[in-house]
N, C-alpha and C positions, 0 to 999 in steps of 0.2 A: 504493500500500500504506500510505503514513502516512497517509492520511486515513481510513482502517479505525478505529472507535472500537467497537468491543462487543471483549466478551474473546475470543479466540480460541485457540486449540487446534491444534496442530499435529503430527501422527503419523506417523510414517514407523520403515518395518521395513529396519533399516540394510542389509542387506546384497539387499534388493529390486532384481530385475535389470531392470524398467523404467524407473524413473527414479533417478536418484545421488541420493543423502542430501543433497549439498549446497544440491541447490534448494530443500528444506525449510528447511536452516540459513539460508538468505535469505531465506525469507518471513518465520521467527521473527523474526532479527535487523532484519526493516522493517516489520513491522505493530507498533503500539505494545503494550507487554505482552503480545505472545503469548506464549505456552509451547508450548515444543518438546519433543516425550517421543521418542526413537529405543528401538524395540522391536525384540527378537531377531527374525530370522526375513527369509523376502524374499517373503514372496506380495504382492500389489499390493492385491487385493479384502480387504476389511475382515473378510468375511465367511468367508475360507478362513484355514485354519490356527489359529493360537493367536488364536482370535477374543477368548476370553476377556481379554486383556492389554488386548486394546481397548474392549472394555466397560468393565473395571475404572476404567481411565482418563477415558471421558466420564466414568463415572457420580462419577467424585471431579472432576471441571472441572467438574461443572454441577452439584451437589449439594454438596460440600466433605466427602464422607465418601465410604470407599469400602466397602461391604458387609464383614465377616470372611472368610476363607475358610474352610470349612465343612471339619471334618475329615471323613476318609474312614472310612466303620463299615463292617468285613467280618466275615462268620463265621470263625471262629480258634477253636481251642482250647489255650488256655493250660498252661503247665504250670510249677511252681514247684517245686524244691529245693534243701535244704539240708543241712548237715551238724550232725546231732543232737548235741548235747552238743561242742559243738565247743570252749566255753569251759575245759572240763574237761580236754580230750585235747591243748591246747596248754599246759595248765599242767602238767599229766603228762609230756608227751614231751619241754617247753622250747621255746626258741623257735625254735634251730635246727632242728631234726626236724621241731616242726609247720610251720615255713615250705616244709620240702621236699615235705612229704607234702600238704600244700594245691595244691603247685603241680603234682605228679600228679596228684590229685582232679582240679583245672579245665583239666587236658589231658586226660584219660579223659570229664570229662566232655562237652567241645567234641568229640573224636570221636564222640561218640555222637549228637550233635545232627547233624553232619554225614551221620552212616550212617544217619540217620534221616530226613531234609530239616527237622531242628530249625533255626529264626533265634533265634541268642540276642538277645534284647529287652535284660539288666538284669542286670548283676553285679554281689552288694555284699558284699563280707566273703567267706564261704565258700558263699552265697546264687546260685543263676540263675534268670531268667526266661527262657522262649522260647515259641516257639508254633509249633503245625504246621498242618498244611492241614487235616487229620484228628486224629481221637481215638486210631484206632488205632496209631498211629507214635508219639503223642507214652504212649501205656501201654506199647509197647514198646522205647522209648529210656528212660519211666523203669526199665522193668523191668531193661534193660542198664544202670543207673547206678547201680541198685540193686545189682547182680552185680559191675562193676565197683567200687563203694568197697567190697564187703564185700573183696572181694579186696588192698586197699589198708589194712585192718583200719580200715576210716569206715563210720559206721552214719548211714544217710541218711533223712532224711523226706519227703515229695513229697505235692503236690496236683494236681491234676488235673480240668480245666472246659472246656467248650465255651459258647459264644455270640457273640453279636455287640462286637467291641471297634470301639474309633477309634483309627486310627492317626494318630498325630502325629508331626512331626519328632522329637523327643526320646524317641519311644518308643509303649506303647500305654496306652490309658485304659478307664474305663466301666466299668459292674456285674461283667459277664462275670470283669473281671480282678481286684476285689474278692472274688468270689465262689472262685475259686484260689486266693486269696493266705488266706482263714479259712478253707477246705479243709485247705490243706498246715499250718496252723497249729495244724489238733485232730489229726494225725496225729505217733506216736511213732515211736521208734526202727525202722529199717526198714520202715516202714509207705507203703504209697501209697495214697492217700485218694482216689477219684473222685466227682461229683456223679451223680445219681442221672439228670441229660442224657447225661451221659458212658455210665455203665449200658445206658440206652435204645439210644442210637445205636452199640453196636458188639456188639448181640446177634446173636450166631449166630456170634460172629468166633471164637470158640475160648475167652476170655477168662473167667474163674474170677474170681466176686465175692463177698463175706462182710456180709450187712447189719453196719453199725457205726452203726445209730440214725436218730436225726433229731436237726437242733441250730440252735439259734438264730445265727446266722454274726453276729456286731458290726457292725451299721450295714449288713444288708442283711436285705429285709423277709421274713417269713413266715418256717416249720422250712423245712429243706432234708434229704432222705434223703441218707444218705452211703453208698459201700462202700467196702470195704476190700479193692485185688486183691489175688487171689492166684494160684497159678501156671498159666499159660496150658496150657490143651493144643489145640493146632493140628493133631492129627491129623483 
């Protein structure tokens, strides 16, 4: 083995039930410079299981870079709200009162993400993101948060978009979620705003929409139709 002079490589999936890790740690430790990488997992063939771990690896020993990993883009529909005028209602009520009354807001509204299979994405201030599988769920979670704060005397604003995001460790990205976030941004007091995708894809659902225009959305290209829901009839 020390007469071995190219670079070598050495890979073993530690908990592998044919042969012990340790004969690997001996080749490392006697061929000159090799590198040892011990990878999760116990399949023997290179080719089963988290094959990927072991590409990732040649391709950084024989190249010295290792490709980014590609984030994951799924159809989602995002949903975004807030609490209207909130800087005004904590200086009105003080600071005791609106800290109570915020912290029932984001308990009414995490139930409702829940009864609706909402993921909250993004908490800031008195702000959520979340996303659902569908459109439908996520117009009638806001429509209960919308019922819920009036009941809390909070007047809410919300947007509402479907398309394709990336999901990242830290959260989600891409147009899609741009496109929700200057939705919820032209919509007022009580108002839920949906993109004219959103419209499209949950006709015939029972759902009541009011054109509110077309508008140029901040750093996203072309008009976009907006509506404005309003009250569902499900019969």
């Amino acid at each position: 083995l020390s007469a071995i002079r190219v670079p070598t490589l050495v890979l073993h999936r530690t908990d592998e039930i044919l042969f012990d890790v340790e004969q690997s740690r001996y080749l490392a430790r006697h061929i000159p410079g090799a590198k040892l990488v011990e990878l999760a997992g116990n399949d023997h063939l290179p080719f089963v299981g988290d094959s990927d771990s072991i590409a990732d690896e040649v391709q950084e020993f024989t190249t010295g870079v290792r490709e980014p990993l590609r984030p994951d883009r799924v159809l989602a529909t995002v949903l975004f709200v807030d609490i209207s005028g909130s800087t005004l209602q904590a200086a009105q009520l003080g600071d005791r009162v609106w800290r109570d009354r915020l912290g029932a807001f984001r308990m009414m509204v995490r139930e409702q993400l829940q009864r609706y299979r909402g993921v909250e994405v993004d908490t800031a201030g008195d702000g959520f993101l979340a996303t659902f599988d569908g459109p439908g769920r996520a117009l009638r979670c806001a429509s209960a948060i919308r019922e819920g704060a009036g009941s809390l005397g909070i007047a809410v604003r919300a947007g509402v978009h479907t398309g394709e995001v990336e999901v990242l460790a830290a959260g989600i990205a891409g147009l899609a979620v741009h496109v929700g976030a200057r939705i919820a941004a032209l919509a007022t007091a009580g108002e839920i705003l949906v993109s004219g995708t959103v419209r499209d894809l949950v006709t015939g659902s029972g759902f009541a929409f009011l054109e509110s225009g077309s508008h140029a959305l901040k750093g996203v290209p072309g008009e976009w139709k907006v509506f404005a829901l309003g009250q569902p009839n499900f019969t």
